[in-house]
Backbone bond lengths (Angstrom), bond angles and torsions (degrees), N, CA, C in turn:
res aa  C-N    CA-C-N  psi(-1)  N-CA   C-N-CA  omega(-1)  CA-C   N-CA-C  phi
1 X - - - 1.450 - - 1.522 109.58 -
2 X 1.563 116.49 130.93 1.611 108.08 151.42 1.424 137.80 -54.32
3 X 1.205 127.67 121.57 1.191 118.71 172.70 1.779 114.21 -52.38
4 X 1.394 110.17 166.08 1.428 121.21 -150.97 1.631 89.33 -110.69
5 X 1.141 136.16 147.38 1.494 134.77 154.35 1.528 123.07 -100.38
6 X 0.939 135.11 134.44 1.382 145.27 -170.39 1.744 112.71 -128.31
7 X 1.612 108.70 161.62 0.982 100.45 -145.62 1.363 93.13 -124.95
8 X 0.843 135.71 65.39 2.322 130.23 179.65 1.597 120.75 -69.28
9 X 1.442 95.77 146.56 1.515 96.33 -174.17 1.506 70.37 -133.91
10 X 1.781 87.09 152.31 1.630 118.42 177.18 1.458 97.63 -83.96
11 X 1.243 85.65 150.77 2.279 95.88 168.86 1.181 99.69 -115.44
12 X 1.631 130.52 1.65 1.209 117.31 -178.28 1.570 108.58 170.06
13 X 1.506 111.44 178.79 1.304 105.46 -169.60 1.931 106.69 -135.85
14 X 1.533 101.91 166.94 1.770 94.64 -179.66 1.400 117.12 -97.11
15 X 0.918 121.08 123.63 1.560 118.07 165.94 1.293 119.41 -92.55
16 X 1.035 143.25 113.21 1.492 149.33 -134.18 1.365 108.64 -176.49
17 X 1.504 107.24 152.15 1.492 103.73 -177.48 1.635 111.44 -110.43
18 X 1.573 115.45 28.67 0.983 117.94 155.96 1.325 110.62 -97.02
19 X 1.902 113.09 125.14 1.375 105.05 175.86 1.212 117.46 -129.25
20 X 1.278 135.09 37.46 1.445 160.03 -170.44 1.902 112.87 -162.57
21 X 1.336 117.33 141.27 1.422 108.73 -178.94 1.431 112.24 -57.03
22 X 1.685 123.26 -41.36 1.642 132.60 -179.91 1.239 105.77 -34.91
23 X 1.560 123.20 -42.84 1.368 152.30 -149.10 1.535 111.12 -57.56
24 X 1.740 95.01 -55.72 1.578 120.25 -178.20 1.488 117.89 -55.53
25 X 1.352 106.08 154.30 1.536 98.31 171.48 1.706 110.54 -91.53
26 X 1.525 123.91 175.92 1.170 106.92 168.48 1.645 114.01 -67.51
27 X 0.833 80.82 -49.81 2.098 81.86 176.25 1.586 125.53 -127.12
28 X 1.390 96.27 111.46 1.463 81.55 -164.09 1.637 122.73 -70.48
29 X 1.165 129.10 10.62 1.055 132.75 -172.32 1.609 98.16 -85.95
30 X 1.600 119.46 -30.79 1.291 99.96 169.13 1.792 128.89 -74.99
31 X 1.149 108.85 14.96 1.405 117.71 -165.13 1.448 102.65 -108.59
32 X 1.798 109.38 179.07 1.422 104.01 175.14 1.387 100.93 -156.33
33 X 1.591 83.95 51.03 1.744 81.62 158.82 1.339 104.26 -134.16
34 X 1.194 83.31 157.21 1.513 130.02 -172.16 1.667 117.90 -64.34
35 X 1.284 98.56 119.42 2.065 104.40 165.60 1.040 101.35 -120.04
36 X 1.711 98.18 -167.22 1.183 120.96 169.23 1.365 114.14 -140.71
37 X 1.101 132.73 157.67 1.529 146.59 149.12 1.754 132.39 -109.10
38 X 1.562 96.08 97.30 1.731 90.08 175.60 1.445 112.50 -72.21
39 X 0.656 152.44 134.80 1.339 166.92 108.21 1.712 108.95 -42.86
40 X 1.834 98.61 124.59 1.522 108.61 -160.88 1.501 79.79 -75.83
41 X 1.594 106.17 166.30 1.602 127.92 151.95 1.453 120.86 -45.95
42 X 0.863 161.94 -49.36 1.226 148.07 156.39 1.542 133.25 -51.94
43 X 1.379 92.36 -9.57 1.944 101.03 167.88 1.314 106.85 -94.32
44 X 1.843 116.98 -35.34 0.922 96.64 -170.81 1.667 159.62 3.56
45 X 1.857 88.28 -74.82 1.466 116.10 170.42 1.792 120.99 -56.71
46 X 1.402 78.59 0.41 1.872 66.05 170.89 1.565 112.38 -124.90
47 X 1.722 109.14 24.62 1.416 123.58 154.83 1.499 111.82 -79.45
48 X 1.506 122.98 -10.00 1.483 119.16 -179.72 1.681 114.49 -23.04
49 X 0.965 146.01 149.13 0.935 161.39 90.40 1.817 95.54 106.22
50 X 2.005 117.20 27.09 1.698 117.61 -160.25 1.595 78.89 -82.30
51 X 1.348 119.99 -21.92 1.820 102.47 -165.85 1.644 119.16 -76.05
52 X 1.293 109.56 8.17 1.523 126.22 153.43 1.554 122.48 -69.03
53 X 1.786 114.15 -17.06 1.376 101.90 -176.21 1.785 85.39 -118.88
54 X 1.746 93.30 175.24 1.263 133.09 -154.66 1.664 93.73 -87.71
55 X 1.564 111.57 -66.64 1.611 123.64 -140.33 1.576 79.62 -138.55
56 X 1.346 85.63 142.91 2.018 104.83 169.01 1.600 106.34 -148.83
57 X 1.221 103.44 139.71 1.390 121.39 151.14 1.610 107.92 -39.74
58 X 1.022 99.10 150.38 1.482 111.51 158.67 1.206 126.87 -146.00
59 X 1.022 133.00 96.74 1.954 126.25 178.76 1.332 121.98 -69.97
60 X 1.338 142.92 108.97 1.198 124.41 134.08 1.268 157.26 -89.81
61 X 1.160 128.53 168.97 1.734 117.53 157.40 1.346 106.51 -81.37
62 X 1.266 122.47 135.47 1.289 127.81 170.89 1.907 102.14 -112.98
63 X 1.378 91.61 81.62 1.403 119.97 170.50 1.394 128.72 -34.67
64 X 1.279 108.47 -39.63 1.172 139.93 -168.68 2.102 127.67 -95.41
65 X 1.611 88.84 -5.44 1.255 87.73 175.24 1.327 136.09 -97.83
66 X 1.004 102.25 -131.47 2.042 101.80 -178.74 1.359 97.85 -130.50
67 X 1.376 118.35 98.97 1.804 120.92 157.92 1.369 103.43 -56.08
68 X 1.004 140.66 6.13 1.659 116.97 -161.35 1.602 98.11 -122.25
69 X 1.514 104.31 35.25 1.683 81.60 -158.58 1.635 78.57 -138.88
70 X 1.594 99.35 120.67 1.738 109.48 -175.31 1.353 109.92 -111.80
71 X 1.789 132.17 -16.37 1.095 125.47 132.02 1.499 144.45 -169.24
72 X 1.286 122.11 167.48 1.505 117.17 -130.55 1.631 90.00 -121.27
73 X 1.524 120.13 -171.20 1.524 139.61 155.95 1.161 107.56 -112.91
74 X 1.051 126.57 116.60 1.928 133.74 -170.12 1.604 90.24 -91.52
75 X 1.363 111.32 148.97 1.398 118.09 175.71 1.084 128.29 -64.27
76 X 1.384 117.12 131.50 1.658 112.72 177.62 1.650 92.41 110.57
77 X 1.420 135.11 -8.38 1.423 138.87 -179.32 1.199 118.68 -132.75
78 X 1.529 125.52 143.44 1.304 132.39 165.11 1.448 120.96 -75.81
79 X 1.688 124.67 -27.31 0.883 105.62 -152.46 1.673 86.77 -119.61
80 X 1.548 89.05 153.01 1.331 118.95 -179.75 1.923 139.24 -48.52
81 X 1.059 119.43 67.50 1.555 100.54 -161.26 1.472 116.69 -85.53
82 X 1.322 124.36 -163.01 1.774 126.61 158.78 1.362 107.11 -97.71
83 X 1.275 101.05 142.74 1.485 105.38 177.20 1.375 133.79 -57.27
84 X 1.287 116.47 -5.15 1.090 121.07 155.93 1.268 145.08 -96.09
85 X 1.901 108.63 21.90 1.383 141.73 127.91 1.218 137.14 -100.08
86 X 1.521 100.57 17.98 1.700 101.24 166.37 1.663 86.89 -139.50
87 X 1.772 100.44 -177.89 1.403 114.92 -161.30 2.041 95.91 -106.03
88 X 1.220 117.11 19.46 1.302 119.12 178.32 1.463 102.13 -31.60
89 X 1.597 116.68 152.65 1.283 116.39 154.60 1.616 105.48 -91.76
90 X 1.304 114.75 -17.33 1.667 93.99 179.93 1.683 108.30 -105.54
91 X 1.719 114.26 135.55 1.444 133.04 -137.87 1.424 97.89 174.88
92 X 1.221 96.03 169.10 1.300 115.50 -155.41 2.162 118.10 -81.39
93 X 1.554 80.39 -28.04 1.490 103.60 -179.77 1.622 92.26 -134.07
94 X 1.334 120.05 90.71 1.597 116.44 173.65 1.381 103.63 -64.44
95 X 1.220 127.64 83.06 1.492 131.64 164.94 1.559 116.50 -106.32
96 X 1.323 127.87 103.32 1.284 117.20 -151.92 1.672 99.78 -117.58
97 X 1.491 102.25 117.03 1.558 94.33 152.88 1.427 153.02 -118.81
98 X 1.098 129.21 143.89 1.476 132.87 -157.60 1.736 112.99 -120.50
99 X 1.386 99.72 130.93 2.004 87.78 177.99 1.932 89.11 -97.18
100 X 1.093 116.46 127.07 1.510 127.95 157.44 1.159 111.46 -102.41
101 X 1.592 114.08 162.82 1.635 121.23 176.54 1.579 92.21 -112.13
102 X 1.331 89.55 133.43 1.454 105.91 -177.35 1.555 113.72 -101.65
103 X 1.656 95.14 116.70 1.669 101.29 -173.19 1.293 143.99 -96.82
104 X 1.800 91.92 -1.56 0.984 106.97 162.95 2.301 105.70 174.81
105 X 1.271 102.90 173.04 1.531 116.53 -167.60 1.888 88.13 -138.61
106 X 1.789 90.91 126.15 1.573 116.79 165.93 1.545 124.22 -135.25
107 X 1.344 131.17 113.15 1.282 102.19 -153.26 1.542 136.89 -5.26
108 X 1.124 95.22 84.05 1.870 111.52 170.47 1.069 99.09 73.52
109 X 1.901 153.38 26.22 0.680 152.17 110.92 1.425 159.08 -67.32
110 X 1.611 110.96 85.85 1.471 102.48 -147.36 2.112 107.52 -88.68
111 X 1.035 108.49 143.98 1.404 119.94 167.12 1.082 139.58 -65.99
112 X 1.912 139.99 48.56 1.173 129.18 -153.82 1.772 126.29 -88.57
113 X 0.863 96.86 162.77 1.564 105.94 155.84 1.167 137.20 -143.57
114 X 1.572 132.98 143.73 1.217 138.33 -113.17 1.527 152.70 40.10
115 X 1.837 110.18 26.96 1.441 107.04 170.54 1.459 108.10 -109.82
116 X 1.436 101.06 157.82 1.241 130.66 -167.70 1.207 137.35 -94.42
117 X 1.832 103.78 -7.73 1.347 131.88 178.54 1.749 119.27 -68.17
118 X 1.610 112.66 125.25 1.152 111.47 -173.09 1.730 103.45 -64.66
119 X 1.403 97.49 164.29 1.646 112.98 166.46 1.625 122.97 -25.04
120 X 1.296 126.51 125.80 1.860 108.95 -173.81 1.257 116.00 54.31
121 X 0.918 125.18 30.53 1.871 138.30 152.21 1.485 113.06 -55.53
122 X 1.271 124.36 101.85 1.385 109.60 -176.44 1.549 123.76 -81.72
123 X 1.387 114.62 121.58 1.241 110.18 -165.98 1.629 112.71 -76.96
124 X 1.142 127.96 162.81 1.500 121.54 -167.05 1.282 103.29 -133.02
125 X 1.884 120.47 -3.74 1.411 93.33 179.06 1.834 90.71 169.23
126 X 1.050 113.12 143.03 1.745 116.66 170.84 1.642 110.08 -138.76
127 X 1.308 96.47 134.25 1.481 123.20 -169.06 1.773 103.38 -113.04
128 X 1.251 101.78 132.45 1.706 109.82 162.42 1.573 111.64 -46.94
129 X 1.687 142.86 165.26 1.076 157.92 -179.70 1.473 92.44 -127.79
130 X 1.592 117.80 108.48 1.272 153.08 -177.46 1.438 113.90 -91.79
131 X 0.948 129.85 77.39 1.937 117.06 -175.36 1.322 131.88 -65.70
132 X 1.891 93.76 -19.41 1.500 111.89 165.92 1.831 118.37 -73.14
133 X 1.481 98.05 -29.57 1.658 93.45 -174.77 1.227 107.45 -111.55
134 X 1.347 115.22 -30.84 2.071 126.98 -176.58 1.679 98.47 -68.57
135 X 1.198 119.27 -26.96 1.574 105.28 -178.07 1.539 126.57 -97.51
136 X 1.294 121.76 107.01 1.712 109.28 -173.97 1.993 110.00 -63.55
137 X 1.080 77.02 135.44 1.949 90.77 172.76 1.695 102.28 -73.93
138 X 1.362 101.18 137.30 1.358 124.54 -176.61 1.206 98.61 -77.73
139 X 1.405 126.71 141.98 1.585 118.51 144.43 1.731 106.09 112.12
């Protein structure tokens, strides 16, 4: 089969004080620093009422990586997998997602903590954090 092409527009971008990949942590959820996300003017309106939740998805493009790279050694391992058993940022579709706690909303500027996205990361999309559906049941 041919692969399909698709067409994404950013709603916004990262402001972050990572500005080199070295920069990043491996996961930003273990960290506690602080970004941001502008969100252009025309998305705005569909920040209505996000400063009611806790935790959000976050999508990015990770602009900056290596499409050509199908598979890697994730840290902490010797052996080799496909990237689509590890959390590499470089992949075939750099689509990266992150749950941050959101600390706050300023005109169209939201306050996060825990993402991992370098500086001007274009974001592609933010999703609510669901505890009923985001969490697998044990057992």
């Amino acid at each position: 089969m041919t692969p399909e092409t698709f067409t994404l527009h950013s709603i916004g971008t990262v402001r972050s004080p990572y500005k080199n990949r070295g920069d990043s942590p491996r996961q930003g959820r273990l960290t506690d620093t602080v970004s941001e996300i502008e969100v252009y003017d025309q998305f705005r309106p569909a920040l209505h009422r996000i400063d009611t939740q806790k935790h959000l998805w976050v999508l990015c493009w990770f602009d900056r990586a290596d499409r050509s790279v199908l598979r890697a050694t994730p840290p902490g391992s010797t052996a080799e997998k496909g990237v689509f058993a590890i959390r590499s940022p470089d992949r075939p579709n750099p689509v990266a997602i992150s749950m941050v706690d959101l600390l706050g909303v300023t005109e169209g500027v939201l306050t996060v903590r825990g993402l991992d996205a370098l500086d001007g990361t274009p974001v592609i999309d933010i999703k609510v954090h669901s505890p009923e559906i985001d969490c697998v049941k044990q057992g």
